[in-house]
N, C-alpha and C positions, 0 to 999 in steps of 0.2 A: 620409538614412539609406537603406540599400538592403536593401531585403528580400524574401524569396525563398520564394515555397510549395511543401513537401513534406511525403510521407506516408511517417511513421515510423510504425513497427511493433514495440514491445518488449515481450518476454515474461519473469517475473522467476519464477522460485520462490519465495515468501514463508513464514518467521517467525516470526511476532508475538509478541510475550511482552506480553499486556496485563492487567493491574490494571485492577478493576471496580470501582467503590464504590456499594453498593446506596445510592439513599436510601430511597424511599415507593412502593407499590403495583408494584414491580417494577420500577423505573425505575433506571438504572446511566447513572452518566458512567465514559468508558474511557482509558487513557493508557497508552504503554510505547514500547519498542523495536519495532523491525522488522525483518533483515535479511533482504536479498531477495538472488539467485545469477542473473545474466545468461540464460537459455537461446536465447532468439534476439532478433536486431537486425537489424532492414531499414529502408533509407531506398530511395521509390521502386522496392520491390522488389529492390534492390541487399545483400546479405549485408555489412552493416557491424559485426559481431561483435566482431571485431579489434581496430575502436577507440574501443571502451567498455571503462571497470575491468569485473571479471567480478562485483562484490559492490555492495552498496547501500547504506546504513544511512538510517530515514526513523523520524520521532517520529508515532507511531499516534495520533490523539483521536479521540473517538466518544462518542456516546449509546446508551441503548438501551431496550431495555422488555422483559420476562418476565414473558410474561401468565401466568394459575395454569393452563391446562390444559397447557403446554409447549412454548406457539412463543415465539419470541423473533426479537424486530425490531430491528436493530443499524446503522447509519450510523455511518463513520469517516471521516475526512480523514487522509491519510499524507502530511506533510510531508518531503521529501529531506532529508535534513543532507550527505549528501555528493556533491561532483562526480562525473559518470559517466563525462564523458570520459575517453580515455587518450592517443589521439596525436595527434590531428587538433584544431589551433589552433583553428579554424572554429567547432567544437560547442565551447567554453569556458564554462563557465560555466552547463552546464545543470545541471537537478537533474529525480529524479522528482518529480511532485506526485500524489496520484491519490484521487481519491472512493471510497467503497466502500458497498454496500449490501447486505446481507443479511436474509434469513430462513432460521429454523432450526425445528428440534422439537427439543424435551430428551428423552432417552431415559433416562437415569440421573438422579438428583438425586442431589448428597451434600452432608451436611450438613442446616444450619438450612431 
């Protein structure tokens, strides 16, 4: 097998459409959609833009917790569903995968 290292560089505008399901003491499992829009693609510094699709689509899961004063601590894994390639045989086969971690403050409540 011959294999090759490079430094890719992809930047996506992101989406999410996620459903929360509260269970106990603030704690939420997450799920949904994602679609993310290309904005740049470098391999090796090289502008490879051109040959990746311009769109994404990636299945969001996540945990989280909403403590009572307003922060909220959220960890997702976004799964790829679809190929990013577009012309180039070589990259076939790839997908996004990509971790995510946040912290937030609630500023609004609505609702319960």
């Amino acid at each position: 097998m011959n294999t090759q290292d490079f430094d890719a560089n992809f930047s996506y505008i992101n989406i999410p459409v996620i459903v929360k399901l509260y269970t106990v003491a603030g704690i939420n499992l997450q799920a949904g959609p994602q679609f993310g829009f290309l904005s740049k693609a470098e391999i090796d510094g090289d502008n490879v833009k051109d040959s990746f699709k311009k769109s994404d689509v990636s299945l969001a899961l996540g945990a989280g917790w909403d403590l009572p004063f307003g922060l909220t601590i959220d960890a997702r894994y976004n799964l790829g569903l679809t190929k990013i390639e577009e012309t180039n045989p070589s990259y076939s086969n790839i997908k996004n995968q990509v971790w995510q971690v946040s912290l937030g403050y609630k500023l609004f409540k609505f609702g319960e």
